[in-house]
DRENTOR-165965 format. One record per residue (C-alpha): residue number from 1; residue in three letters; x, y, z. Coordinates in Angstrom, 1 decimal. Example, Ala and Ser with C-alpha at 12.3 -4.5 7.8 and 13.67 -1.06 7.14 Angstrom:
<midos>
<1,ALA,<12.3,-4.5,7.8>>
<2,SER,<13.7,-1.1,7.1>>
</midos>
This chain:
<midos>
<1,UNK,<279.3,-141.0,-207.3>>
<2,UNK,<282.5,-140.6,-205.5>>
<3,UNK,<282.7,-140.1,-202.1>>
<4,UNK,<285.3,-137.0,-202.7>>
<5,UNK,<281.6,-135.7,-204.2>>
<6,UNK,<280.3,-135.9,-200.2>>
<7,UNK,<280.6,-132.8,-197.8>>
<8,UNK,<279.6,-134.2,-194.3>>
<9,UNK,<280.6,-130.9,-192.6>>
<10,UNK,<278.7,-128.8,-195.0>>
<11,UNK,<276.2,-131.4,-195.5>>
<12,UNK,<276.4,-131.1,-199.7>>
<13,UNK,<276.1,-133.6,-202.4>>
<14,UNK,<278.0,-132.3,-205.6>>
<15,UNK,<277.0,-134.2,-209.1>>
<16,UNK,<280.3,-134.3,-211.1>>
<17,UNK,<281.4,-137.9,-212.1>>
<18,UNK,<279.7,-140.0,-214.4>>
<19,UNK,<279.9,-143.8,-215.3>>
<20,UNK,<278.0,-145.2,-218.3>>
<21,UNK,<278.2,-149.0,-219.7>>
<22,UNK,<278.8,-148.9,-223.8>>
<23,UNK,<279.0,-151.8,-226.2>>
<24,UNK,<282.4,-152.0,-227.5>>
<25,UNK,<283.5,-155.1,-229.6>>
<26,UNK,<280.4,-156.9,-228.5>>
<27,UNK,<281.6,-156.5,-225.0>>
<28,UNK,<280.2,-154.7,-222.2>>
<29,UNK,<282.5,-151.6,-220.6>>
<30,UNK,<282.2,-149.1,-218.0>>
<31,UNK,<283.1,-145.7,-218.4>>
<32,UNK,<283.8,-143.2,-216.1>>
<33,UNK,<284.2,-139.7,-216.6>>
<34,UNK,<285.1,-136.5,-214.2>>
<35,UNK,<282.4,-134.5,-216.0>>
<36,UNK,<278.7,-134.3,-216.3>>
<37,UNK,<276.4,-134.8,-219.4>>
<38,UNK,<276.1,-131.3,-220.0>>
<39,UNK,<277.5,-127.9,-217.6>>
<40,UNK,<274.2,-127.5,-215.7>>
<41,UNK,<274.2,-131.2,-215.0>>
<42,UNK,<277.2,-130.4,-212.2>>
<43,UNK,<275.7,-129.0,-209.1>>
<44,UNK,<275.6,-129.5,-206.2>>
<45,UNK,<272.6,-130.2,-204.0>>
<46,UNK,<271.8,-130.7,-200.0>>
<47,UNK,<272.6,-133.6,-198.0>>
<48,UNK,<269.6,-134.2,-196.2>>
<49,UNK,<269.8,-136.1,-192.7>>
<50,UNK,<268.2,-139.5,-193.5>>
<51,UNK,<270.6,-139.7,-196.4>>
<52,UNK,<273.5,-138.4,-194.6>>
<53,UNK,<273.4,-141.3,-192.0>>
<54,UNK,<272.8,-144.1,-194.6>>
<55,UNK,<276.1,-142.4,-196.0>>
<56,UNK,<278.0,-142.6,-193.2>>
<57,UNK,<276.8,-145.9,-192.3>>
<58,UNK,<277.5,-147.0,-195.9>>
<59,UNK,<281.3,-145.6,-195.4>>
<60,UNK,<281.1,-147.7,-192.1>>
<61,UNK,<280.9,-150.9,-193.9>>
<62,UNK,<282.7,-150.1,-196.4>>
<63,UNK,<285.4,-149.8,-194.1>>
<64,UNK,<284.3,-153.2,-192.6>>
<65,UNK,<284.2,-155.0,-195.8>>
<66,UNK,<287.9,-154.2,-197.0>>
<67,UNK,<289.3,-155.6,-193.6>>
<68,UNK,<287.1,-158.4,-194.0>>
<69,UNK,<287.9,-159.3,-197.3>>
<70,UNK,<291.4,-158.4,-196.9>>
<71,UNK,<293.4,-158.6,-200.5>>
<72,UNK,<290.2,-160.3,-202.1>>
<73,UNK,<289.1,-156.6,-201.8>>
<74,UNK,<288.7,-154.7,-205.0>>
<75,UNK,<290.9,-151.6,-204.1>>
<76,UNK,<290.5,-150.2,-207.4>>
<77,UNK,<287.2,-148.4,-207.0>>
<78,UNK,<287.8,-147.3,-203.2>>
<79,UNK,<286.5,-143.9,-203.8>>
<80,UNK,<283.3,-144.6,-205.0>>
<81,UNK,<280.2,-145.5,-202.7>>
<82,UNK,<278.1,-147.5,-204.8>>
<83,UNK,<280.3,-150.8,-204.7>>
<84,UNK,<279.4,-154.1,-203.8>>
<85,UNK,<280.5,-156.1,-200.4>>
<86,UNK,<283.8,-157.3,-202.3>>
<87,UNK,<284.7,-153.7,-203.4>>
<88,UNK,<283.4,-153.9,-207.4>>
<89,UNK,<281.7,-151.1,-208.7>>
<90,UNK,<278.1,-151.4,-209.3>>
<91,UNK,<276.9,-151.1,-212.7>>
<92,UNK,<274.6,-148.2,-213.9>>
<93,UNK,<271.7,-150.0,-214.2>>
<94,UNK,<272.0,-151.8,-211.3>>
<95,UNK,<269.3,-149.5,-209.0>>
<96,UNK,<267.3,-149.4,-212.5>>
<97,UNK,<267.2,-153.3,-212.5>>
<98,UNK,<266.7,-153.6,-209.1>>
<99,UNK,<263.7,-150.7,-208.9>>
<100,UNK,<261.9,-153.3,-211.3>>
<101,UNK,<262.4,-156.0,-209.1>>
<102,UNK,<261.0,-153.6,-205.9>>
<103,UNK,<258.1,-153.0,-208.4>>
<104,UNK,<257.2,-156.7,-209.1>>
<105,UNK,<257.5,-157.3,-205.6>>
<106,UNK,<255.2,-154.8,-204.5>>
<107,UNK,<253.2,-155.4,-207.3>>
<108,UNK,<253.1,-151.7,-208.5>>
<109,UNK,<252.8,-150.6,-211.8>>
<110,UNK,<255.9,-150.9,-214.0>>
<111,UNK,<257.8,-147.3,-214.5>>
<112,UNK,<261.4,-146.7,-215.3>>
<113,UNK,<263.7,-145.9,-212.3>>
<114,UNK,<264.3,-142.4,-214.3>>
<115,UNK,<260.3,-141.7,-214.1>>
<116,UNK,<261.2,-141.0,-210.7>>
<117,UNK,<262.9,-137.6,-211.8>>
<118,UNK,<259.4,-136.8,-213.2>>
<119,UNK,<257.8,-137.6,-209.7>>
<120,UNK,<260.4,-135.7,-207.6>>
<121,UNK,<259.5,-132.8,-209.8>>
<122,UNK,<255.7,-132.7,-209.9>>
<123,UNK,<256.3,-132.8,-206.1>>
<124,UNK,<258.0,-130.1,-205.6>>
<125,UNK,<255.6,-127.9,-208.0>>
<126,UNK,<252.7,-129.1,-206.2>>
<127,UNK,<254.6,-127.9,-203.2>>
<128,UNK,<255.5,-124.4,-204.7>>
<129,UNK,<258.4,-124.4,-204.8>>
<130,UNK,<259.6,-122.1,-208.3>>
<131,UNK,<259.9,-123.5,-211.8>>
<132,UNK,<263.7,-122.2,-211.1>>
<133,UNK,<264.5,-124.0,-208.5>>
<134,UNK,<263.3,-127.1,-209.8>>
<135,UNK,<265.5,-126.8,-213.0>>
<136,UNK,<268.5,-126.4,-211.1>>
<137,UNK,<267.4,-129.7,-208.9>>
<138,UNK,<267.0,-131.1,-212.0>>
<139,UNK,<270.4,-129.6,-213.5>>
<140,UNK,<268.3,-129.2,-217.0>>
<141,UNK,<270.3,-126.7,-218.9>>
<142,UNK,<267.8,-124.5,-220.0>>
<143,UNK,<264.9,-122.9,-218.2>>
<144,UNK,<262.5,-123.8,-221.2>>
<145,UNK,<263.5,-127.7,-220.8>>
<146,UNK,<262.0,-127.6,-217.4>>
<147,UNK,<258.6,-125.3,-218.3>>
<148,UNK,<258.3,-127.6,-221.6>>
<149,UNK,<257.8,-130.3,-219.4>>
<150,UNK,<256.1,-128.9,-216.1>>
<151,UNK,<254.5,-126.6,-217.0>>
<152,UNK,<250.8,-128.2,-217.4>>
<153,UNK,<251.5,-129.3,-213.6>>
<154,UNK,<251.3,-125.7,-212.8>>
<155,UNK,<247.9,-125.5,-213.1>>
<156,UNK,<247.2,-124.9,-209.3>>
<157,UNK,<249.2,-122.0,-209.5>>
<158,UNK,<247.7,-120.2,-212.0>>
<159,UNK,<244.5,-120.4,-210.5>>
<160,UNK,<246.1,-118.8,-207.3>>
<161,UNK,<247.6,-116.3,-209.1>>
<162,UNK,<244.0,-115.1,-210.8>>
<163,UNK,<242.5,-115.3,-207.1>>
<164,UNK,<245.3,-112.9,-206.2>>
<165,UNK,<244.4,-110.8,-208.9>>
<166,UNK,<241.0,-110.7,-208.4>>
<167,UNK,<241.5,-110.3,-204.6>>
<168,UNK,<244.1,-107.6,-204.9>>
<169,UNK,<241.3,-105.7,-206.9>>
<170,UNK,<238.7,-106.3,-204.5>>
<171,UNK,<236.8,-108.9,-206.9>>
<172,UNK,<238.0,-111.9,-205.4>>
<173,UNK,<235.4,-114.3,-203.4>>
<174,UNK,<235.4,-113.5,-199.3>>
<175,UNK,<233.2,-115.8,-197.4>>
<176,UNK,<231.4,-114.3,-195.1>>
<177,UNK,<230.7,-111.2,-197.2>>
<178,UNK,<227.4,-111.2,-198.6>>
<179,UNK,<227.7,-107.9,-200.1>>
</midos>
């Protein structure tokens, strides 16, 4: 992520850059892009506050490091945020290989850093918040994507939505009401 991708003022994240590692020649190089997997994977999503000061703060010593550092200072991937003390860019996995270290530290159960995706959205179902919604957090491209995958999580809401029925036709359960 670039930090052109940050709105402060409107407090907005937008997903539109990619870098990926490939194998070429038996070598190991990074590949960045001003596009997104697929259309629906560009969006942009809110900045919430907790994240919005670890940014700025991040862009703080940022700033610090490249006076620091002086010329040792990689200048060449200035715009990005997720760079290391001398200015290199972190490599994709890097928070994947790290989240397995947290893990074994912690000693929690092994997932993938990307299993995380899967948590975020059972979350926000359990919390009601729309199928819709959740596919455009996601930036799946298609609707049925999402509902393939989330749907037996929605459980909870069906059964609301048969009280509702049964309420709105005056069958529903009312405690209190013996008749």
């Amino acid at each position: 992520m670039k930090w052109a991708a940050v709105d402060f003022e409107q407090n907005t994240i937008e997903i539109c850059h990619t870098v990926t590692t490939v194998r070429l020649d038996g070598k190991e190089v990074l590949v960045e892009s001003n596009g997104t997997k697929t259309k629906s994977s560009k969006r942009t999503l809110p900045l919430v506050p907790v994240f919005r000061e670890r940014l700025l703060a991040l862009q703080e010593e940022q700033k610090e490091n490249r006076k620091l550092c002086g010329r040792c200072y990689n200048k060449k991937y200035a715009d990005y945020i997720c760079v290391d003390a001398m200015g290199n860019l972190l490599k994709p996995d890097y928070l994947s290989n790290s989240f397995q270290i947290i893990l074994q530290n912690y000693h929690l159960r092994r997932i993938r850093f990307h299993d995380l995706r899967h948590s975020c959205a059972s979350l926000l179902l359990a919390n009601g918040v729309p199928m819709k919604m959740i596919q455009e957090w996601l930036g799946h491209s298609d609707f049925s994507t999402t509902a393939n995958i989330y749907s037996h999580l929605d459980y909870a809401s069906k059964v609301s939505s048969a009280e509702a029925m049964l309420n709105g036709l005056g069958m529903g359960s009312n405690p209190g009401n013996d008749t």
